[in-house]
ZADRENLO-919412 format. One line per field, with one value per residue (C-alpha): residue number from 1; x, y, z. Coordinates in steps of 0.25 Angstrom, whole numbers, plus 5000, padded with zeros to 4 digits. Layout:
% ZADRENLO-919412
n	(NUM,...)
xx	(X,...)
yy	(Y,...)
zz	(Z,...)
END
This chain:
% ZADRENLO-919412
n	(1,2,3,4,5,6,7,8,9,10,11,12,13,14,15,16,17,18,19,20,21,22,23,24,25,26,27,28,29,30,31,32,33,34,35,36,37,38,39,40,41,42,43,44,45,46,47,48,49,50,51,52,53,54,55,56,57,58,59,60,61,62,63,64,65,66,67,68,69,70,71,72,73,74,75,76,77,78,79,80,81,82,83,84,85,86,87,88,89,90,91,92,93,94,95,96,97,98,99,100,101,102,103,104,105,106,107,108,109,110,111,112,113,114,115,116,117,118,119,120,121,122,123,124,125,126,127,128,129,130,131,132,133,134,135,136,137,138,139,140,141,142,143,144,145,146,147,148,149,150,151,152,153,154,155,156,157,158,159,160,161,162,163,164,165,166,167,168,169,170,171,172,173,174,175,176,177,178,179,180,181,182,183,184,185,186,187,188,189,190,191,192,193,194,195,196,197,198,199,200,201,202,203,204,205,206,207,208,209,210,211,212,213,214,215,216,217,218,219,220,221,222,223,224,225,226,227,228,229,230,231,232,233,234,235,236,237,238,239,240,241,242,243,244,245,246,247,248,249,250,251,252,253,254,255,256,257,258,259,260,261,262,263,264,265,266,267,268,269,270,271,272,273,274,275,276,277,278,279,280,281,282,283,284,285,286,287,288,289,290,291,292,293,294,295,296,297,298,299,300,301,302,303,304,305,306,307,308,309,310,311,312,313,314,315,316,317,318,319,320,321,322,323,324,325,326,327,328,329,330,331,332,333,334,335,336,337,338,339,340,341,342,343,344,345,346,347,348,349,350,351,352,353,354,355,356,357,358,359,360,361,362,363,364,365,366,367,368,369,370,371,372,373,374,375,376,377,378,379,380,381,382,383,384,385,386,387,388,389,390,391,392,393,394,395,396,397,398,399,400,401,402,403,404,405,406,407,408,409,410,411,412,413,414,415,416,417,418,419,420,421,422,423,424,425,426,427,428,429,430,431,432,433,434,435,436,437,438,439,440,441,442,443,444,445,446,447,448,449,450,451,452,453,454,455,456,457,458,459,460,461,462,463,464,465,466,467,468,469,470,471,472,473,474,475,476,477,478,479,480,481,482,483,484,485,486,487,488,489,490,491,492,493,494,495,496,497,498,499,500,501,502,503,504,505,506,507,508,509,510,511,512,513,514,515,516,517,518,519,520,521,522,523,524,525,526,527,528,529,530,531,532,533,534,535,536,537,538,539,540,541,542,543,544,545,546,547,548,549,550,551,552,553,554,555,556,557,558,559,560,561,562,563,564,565,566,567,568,569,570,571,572,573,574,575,576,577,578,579,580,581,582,583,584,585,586,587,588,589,590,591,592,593,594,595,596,597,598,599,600,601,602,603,604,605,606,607,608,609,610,611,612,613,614,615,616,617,618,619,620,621,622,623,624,625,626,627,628,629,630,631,632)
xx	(5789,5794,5782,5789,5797,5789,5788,5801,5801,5793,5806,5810,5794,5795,5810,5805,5792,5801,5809,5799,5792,5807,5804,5789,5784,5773,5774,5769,5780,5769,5764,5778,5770,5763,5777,5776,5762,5765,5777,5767,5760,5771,5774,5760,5759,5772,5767,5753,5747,5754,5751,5735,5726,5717,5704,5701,5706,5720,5729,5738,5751,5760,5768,5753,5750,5735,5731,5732,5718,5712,5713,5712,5721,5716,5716,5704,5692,5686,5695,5689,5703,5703,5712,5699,5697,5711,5708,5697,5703,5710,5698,5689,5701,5699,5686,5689,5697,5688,5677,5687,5692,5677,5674,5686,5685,5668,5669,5680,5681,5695,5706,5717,5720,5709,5720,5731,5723,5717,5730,5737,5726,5725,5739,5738,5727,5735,5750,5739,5735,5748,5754,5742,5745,5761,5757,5749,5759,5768,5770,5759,5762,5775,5768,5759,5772,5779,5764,5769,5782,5777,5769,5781,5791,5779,5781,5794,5797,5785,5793,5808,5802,5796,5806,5818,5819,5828,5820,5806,5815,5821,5807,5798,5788,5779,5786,5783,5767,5769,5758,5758,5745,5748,5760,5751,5739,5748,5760,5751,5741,5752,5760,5749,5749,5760,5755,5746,5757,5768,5758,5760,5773,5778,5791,5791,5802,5811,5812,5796,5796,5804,5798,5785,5789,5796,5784,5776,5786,5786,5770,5771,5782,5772,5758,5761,5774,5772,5770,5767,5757,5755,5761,5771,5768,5759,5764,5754,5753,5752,5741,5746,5744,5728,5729,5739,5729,5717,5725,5731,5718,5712,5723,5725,5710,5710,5720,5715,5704,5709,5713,5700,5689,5684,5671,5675,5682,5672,5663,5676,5681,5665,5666,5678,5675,5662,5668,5679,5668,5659,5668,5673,5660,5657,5667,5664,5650,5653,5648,5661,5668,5680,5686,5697,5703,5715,5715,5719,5708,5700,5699,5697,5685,5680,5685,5678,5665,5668,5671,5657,5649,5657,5653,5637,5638,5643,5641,5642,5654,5661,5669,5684,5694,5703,5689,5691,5699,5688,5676,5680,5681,5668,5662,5656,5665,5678,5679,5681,5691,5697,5698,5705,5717,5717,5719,5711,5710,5714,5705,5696,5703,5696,5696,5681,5677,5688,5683,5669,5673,5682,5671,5657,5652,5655,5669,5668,5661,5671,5683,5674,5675,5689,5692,5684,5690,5703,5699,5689,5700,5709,5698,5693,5709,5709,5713,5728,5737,5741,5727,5725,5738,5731,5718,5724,5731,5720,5711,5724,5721,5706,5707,5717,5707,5698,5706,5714,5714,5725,5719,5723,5739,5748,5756,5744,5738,5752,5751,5737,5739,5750,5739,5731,5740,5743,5730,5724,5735,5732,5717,5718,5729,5719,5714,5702,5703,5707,5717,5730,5742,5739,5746,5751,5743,5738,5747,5739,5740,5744,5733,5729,5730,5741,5730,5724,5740,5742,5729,5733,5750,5744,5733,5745,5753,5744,5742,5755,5759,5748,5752,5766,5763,5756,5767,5775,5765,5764,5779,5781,5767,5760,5755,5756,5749,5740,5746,5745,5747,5740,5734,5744,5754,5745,5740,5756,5759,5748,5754,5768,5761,5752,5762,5773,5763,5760,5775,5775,5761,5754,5739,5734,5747,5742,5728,5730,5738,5727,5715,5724,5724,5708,5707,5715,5710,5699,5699,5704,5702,5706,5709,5697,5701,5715,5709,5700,5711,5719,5708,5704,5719,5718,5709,5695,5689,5692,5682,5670,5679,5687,5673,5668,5682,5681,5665,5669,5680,5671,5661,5671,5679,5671,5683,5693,5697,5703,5693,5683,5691,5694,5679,5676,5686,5679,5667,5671,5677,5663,5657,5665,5664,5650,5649,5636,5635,5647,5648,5635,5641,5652,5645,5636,5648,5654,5643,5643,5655,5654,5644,5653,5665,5661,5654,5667,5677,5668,5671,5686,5694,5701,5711,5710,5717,5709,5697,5700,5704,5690,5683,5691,5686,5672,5674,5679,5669,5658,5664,5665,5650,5640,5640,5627,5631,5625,5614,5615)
yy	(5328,5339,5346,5346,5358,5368,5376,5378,5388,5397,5401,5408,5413,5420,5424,5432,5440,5442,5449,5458,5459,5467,5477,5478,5473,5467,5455,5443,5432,5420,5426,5419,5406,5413,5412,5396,5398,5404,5395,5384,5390,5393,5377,5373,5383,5375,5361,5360,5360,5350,5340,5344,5335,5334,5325,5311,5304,5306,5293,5292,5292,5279,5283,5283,5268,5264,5261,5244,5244,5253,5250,5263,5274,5285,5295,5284,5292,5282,5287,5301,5307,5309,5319,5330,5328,5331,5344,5347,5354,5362,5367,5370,5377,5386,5387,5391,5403,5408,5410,5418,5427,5429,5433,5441,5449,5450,5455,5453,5468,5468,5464,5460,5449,5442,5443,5437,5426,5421,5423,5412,5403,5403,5399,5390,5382,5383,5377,5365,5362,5362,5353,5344,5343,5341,5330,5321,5309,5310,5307,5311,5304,5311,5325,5324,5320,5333,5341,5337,5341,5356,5357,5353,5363,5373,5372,5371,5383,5389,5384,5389,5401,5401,5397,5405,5418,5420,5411,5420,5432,5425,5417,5428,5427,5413,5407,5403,5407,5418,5414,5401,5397,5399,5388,5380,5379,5379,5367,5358,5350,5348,5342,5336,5326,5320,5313,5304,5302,5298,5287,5279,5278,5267,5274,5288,5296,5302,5316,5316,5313,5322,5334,5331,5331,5344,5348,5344,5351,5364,5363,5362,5375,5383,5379,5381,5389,5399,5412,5425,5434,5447,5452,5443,5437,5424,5412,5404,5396,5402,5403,5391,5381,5383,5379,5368,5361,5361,5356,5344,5339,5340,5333,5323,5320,5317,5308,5300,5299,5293,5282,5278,5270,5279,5279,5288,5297,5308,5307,5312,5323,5328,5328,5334,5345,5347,5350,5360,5367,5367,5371,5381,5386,5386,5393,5406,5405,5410,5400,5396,5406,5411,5420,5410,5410,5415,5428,5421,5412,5421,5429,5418,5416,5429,5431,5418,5424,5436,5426,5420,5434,5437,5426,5426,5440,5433,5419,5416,5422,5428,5441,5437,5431,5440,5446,5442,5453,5465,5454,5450,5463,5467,5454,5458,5448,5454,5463,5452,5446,5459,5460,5445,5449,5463,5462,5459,5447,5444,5430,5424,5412,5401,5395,5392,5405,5410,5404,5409,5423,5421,5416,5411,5399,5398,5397,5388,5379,5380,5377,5365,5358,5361,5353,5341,5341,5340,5332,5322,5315,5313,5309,5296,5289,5295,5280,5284,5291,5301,5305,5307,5315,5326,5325,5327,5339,5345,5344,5351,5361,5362,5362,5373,5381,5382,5390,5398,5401,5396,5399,5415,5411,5408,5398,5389,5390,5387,5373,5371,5371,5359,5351,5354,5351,5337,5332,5336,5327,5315,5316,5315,5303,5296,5282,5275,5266,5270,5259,5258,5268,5283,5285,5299,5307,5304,5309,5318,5321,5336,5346,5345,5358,5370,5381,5373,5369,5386,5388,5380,5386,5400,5399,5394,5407,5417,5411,5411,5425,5433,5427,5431,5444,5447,5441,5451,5461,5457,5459,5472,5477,5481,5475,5488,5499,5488,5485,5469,5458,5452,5459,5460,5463,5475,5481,5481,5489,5497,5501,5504,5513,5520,5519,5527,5537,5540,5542,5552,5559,5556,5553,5551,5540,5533,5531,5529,5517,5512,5514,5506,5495,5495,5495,5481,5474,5481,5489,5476,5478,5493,5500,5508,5513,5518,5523,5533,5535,5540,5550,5555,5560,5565,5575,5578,5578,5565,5561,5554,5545,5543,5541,5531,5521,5521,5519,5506,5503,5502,5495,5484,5483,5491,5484,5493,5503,5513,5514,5518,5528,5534,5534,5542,5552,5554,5555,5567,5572,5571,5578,5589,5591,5589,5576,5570,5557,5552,5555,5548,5536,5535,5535,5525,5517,5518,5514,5503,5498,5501,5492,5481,5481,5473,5461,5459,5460,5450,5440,5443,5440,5454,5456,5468,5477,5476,5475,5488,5496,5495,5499,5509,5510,5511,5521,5529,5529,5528,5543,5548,5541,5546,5559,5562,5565,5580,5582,5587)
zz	(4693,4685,4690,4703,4699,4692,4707,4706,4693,4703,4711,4700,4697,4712,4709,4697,4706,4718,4708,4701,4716,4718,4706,4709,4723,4726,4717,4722,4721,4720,4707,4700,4698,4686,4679,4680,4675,4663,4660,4662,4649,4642,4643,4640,4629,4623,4626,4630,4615,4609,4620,4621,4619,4608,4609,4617,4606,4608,4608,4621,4622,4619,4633,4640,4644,4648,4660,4662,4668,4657,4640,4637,4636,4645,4631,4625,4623,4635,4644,4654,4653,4638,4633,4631,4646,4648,4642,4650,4662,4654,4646,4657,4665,4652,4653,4668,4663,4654,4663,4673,4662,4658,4673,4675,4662,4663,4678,4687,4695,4696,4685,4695,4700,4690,4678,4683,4689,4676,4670,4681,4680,4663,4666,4676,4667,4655,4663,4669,4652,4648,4660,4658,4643,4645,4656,4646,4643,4656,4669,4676,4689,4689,4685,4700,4707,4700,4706,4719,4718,4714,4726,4734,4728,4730,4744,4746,4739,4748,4761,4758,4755,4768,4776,4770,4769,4758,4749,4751,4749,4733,4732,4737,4750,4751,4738,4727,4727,4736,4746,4757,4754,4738,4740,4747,4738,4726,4731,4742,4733,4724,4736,4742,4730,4733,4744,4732,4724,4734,4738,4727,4727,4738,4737,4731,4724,4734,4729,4726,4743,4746,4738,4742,4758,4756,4749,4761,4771,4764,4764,4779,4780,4770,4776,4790,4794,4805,4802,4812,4811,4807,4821,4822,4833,4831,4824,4814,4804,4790,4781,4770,4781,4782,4765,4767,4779,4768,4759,4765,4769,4757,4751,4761,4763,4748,4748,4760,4752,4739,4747,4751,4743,4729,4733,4745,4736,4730,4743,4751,4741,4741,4756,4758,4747,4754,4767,4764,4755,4766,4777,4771,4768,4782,4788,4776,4780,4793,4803,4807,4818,4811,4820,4824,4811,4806,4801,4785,4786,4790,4780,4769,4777,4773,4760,4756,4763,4754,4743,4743,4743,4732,4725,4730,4721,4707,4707,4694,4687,4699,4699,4688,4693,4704,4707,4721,4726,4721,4726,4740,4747,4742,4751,4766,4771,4767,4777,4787,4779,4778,4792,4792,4781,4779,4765,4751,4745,4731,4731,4741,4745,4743,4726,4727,4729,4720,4709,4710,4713,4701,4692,4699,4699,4683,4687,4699,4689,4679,4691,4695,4682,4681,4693,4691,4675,4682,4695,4690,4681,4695,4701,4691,4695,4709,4713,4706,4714,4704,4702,4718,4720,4710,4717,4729,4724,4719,4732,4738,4727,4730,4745,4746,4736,4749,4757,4745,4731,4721,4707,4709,4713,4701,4712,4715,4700,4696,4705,4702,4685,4688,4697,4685,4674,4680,4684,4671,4665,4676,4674,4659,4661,4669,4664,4664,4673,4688,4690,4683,4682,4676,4663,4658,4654,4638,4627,4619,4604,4599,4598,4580,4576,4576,4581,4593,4597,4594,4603,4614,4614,4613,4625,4634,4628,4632,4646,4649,4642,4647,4663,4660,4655,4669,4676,4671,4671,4688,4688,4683,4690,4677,4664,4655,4663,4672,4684,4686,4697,4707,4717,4728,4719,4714,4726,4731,4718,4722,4734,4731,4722,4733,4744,4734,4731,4745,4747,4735,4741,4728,4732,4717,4714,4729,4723,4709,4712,4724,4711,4701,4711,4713,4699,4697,4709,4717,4731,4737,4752,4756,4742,4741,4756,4751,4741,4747,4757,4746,4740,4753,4755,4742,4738,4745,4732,4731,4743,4738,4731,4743,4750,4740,4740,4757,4757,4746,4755,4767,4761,4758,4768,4782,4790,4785,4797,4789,4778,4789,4794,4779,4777,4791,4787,4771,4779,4786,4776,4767,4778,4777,4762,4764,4757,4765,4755,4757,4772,4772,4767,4774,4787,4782,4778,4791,4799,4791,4791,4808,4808,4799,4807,4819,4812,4803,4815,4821,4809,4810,4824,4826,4836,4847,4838,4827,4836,4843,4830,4825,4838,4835,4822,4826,4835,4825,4815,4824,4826,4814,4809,4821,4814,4805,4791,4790,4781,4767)
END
């Protein structure tokens, strides 16, 4: 149960980034979970290698009885859940990495937020080995009642924080992962398990009832507390609550199942997989009229359209890890989203596509195997209800991955490597036979050998310092002279920056600090456009390059009122200077994007206002594009 209380260490994580938020704004409070992340290697770097296993030979543990319905001892070399299988997850989690930090380093086109994402998952992979390795010989039973716990305190913390003020103002905005939908997806399948495990007991412990109801009341103040909109005027429910309906039907569907007859089991899973797969892939095909959708869901919509035309252009390896954000707004469809949210996106919302974006089809491969190395073993004893309240918990997990992503969020990942960490202990605990008790997990024999126990300490060391070294790095805004953080945090940097050189009427200041952030994360979705803004002002001789930024800034994103308008002005402006080429490709650029912006705002549902600006709009540039460029 002492699992139960590791989300608390991340009120003092959050106190630590609101404080350096203080000294340097534009941290994100969520990112504190890293710090648990890399005090989860630190204690597997100190414990982890002595109790690793060493081969399926090893003899159990004295304090592990077999099962009464089985002879042998789940360590026997006929047993599936041999100490080498234990290992397995962990191994191909490495194998995993690998091949991102190959992709990332062969090709990715931007170097943030790539980095600090491999460095949370490296440490995430290495806190869910190391609590897999401690949990070999104990309670296992009371490690999944200690899961549910967590997600509870998750969500609790999430809910004072919301319904306080004072408490967001010590714990920071949407504590403690710094996002509704992140304190969902990272506290709900954790929470969800509890329904499993409270089942068996006729009469359960009274603090373990009561956490979980408060976990469940918190879920309901998260998920679905009224919010306004943007005016101020209409009431609805926020985005967590769209997340927390997946989820509890995949949970609760799964569940219900389990009761039924085993034969009906894997036919039910396949079925239910198949339909959300496939409806989801029917509403990104575009036959479904999504007009009527919130504006949010909306544009997941288009950014997973955008996700899989990215995709169709590297299937194999993908584009690195972080890629997302350079990747999506090159897509046709991401003008619409645009439109939707007017904002970037740093992933693309949905882990499926994620993944293949990250690393192609390799990696997707690669993920695949993960999960049925951790899942399979559940799913041999799926008749105990241990077993089932991790099952249940991971289809919380996968379902949740449909609608957002959690492997890029040091709060989910954090979550996820516990769920990890246990189930890998559970499935290797598992015995031969499906009746009798579970037993804990085998006691395995030291590790022979000083170097490979060196090897192991050392791996865990460097996960966990070079995480901590970005985390501070994060904090202070720069590592050395490169500036790092995630992208958010780099792009609010990049503004102070901008915005305190346009107070001191320094041009070159406002646009080196606009090109340092292309550099680390990509034109994002209006960045080219400032840009060329600013070299327009400038300096005429600057021109063509201006030209050149607002052409690429139209061809991304034709949607964008004041980019057109910039480009209608550097086209009277080549006219004068005699400039012919580039006038010429302005006015082509404009007539193209005239011709794009009624079809994309007949995807989008635009109120009046917007309707009218861009009749406007076409008014204007219909003006200022009649004109025949003059012959040379």
């Amino acid at each position: 149960m002492w699992l139960a209380i590791i989300p608390l260490f991340l009120i003092p994580a959050c106190w630590s980034m609101l404080l350096a938020s203080a000294l340097h704004p534009g941290i994100a409070i969520g990112r504190g979970a890293g710090w648990l992340l890399v005090g989860g290697c630190v204690l597997a770097a100190l414990h982890a290698p002595r109790r690793a296993a060493s081969s399926p030979s090893s003899p159990s543990s004295p304090s592990s009885p077999s099962s009464p319905s089985s002879p042998s001892s789940p360590s026997s070399p006929s047993s599936p859940s041999s100490a080498a299988g234990r290992l397995a997850p962990a191994l191909i989690a490495a194998l995993v990495l690998a091949w991102q930090v190959v992709t990332y380093l062969w090709h990715a086109p931007v170097l943030m937020p790539g980095a600090p994402w491999l460095l949370e998952r490296a440490a995430a992979a290495v806190c869910a080995w190391g609590l897999g390795s401690w949990l070999a010989g104990r309670d296992l039973e009371g490690a999944v009642h200690g899961l549910c716990g967590a997600g509870a305190v998750v969500l609790i913390i999430a809910a004072l924080s919301d319904l306080f003020t004072p408490l967001e103002r010590v714990l920071g905005a949407e504590a403690p992962f710094g996002l509704s939908n992140f304190n969902v997806a990272a506290g709900m399948p954790l929470l969800g398990m509890g329904i499993k495990v409270l089942l068996r007991h006729a009469r359960p412990p009274p603090i373990r009832l009561v956490l979980l109801l408060l976990g469940w009341v918190a879920l309901i103040i998260v998920a679905c507390r009224l919010t306004h909109d943007a005016q101020g005027h209409h009431m609805h429910l926020h985005e967590g609550v769209r997340g927390a309906v997946v989820e509890s039907l995949a949970m609760g569907g799964l569940a219900a199942l389990l009761v039924l007859p085993r034969r009906l089991h894997l036919p039910g899973v396949v079925l239910a997989a198949a339909l959300l797969l496939g409806g989801e892939a029917y509403v990104v095909s575009g036959r479904v009229d999504t007009t009527a959708f919130a504006p949010s869901t909306l544009q997941r919509v288009f950014l997973w359209r955008s996700g899989a035309e990215a995709f169709v252009r590297a299937p194999l390896m993908g584009y690195g890890p972080g890629a997302a954000v350079a990747v999506l707004n090159e897509q046709p469809s991401f003008a619409a989203a645009w439109l939707c949210v007017p904002s970037y996106p740093e992933h693309v919302h949905q882990e499926l596509l994620e993944a293949l974006l990250d690393g192609g089809l390799v990696n997707l491969a690669l993920l695949a195997w993960l999960l049925w190395a951790t899942l399979a073993p559940l799913w041999r004893c799926r008749e105990r209800p241990i077993a089932q309240a991790l099952l249940v918990g991971w289809a919380g997990f996968l379902s949740h991955a449909m609608l957002e992503v959690g492997l890029s969020q040091p709060g989910p990942l954090l979550m996820l490597a516990l769920l990890a960490g246990v189930s890998w202990a559970v499935g290797a605990a598992q015995p031969v036979a499906a009746s009798g008790p579970l037993p804990p997990a085998p006691e395995p024999a030291p590790v022979p050998g000083a170097l490979r126990r060196l090897a192991a300490m050392v791996a865990a060391l460097i996960a966990a310092l070079a995480l901590g070294t970005f985390l501070v790095g994060e904090m202070r805004g720069h590592l050395g002279s490169l500036a790092v953080g995630s992208v958010s945090e780099l792009q609010v940097r990049a503004e102070r920056s901008a915005q305190n050189a346009v107070q001191q009427d320094d041009l070159t200041a406002q646009l080196r600090a606009v090109t340092a952030l292309r550099t680390l994360v990509g034109p994002l979705d209006i960045l080219d456009y400032r840009m060329a803004r600013v070299l327009h002002q400038s300096s005429p001789l600057q021109l063509h390059e201006a030209v050149t930024l607002a052409l690429g800034q139209a061809r991304r994103l034709p949607v964008l009122t004041e980019n057109l308008i910039l480009l209608a002005q550097l086209r009277q402006d080549c006219l004068r200077q005699d400039d012919d080429w580039d006038a010429e490709s302005i006015t082509m650029t404009l007539t193209t994007a005239r011709a794009q912006l009624q079809p994309v705002m007949a995807q989008v549902r635009a109120n009046d206002k917007n309707a009218t600006a861009y009749r406007h709009l076409d008014a204007y540039l219909h003006d200022h594009t009649v004109r025949a460029v003059p012959a040379r």
